[in-house]
N, C-alpha and C positions, 0 to 999 in steps of 0.2 A: 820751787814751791811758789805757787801765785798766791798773791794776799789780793784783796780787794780793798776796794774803798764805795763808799754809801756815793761818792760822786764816778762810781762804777760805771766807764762804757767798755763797750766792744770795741779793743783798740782799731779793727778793722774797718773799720766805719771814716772815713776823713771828716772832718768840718765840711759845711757848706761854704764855705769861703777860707779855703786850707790857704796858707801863706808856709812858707820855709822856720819861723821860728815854730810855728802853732805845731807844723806836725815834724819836727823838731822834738817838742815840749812834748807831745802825745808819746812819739818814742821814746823818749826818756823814761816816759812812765812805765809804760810797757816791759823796758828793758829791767828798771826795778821792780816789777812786779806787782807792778799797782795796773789795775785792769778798769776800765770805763766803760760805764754802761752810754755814755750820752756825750762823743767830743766836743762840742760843740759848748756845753755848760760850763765841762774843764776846763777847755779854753777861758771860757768868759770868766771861769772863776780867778784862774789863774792870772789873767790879765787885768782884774780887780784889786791884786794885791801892792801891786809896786804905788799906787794913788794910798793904798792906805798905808804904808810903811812909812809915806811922808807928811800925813798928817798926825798933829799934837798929839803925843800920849799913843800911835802905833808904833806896835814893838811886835817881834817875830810871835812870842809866845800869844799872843792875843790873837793876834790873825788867824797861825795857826790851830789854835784854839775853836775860832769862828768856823775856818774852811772845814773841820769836823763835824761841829754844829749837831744839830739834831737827825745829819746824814747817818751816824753810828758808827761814824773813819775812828778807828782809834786815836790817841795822840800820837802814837809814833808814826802814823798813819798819814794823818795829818801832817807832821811835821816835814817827811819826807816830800809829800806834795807841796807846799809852802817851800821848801829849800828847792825841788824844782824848776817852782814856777819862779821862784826870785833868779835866778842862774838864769833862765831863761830870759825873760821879760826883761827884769831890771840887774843883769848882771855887775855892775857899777859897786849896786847895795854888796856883794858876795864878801870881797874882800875885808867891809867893815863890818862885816855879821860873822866872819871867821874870826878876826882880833878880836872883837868885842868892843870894838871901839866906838859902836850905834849903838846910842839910846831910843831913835825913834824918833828924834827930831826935825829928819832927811834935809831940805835945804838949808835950814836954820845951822846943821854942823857942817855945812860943807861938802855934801857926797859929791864929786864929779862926775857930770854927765847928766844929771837930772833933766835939764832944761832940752838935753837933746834929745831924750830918750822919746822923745812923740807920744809918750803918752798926756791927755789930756790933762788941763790943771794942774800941771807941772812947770 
């Protein structure tokens, strides 16, 4: 049973600038059942998220809260993509968001790896 999601593509479509994590990440979704109308967004959205996870006051629920947003993704929906795209993108984050051991404060508590991860303003 496929669910979708309001940031729905056609997993069959690659990015325009497909890299190994992006359709990596695409396939993951797919393989969960989350279907894409536009890779290329997902990506961008997803790769949005590990920048907000480390600034003041980002926490999981908020984000994926956001990534829902007024697309009509359910929360679990949502959350699924957000646990994706962090596995994904910023794998590092996984292990302190399975303890519970992240508040949201990313470099301030210590994650390792931040600094390498290439994403910008990190």
């Amino acid at each position: 049973m496929a669910l979708s999601v309001g940031i729905v593509v056609a997993a069959s479509a690659p990015p325009a600038h497909a890299d190994a994590v992006s359709d990596s990440f695409l396939s993951a979704l797919t393989n969960s059942g989350v279907s894409v109308a536009d890779p290329n967004m997902a990506v961008g959205m997803a790769q949005s998220i590990c920048p907000m996870l480390v600034k003041p006051g980002g926490n999981f629920a908020a984000i994926a809260s956001q990534m829902g947003g007024t697309n009509g993704v359910s929360p679990g929906m949502a959350n699924l993509f957000t646990s994706i795209a962090i596995s994904m993108y910023c794998p590092s984050m996984m292990a302190s968001l399975a303890n519970g051991n992240w508040l949201g404060q990313g470099a301030q508590m210590g994650l390792p790896g931040l600094s390498g991860l290439g994403i910008p303003g990190l």
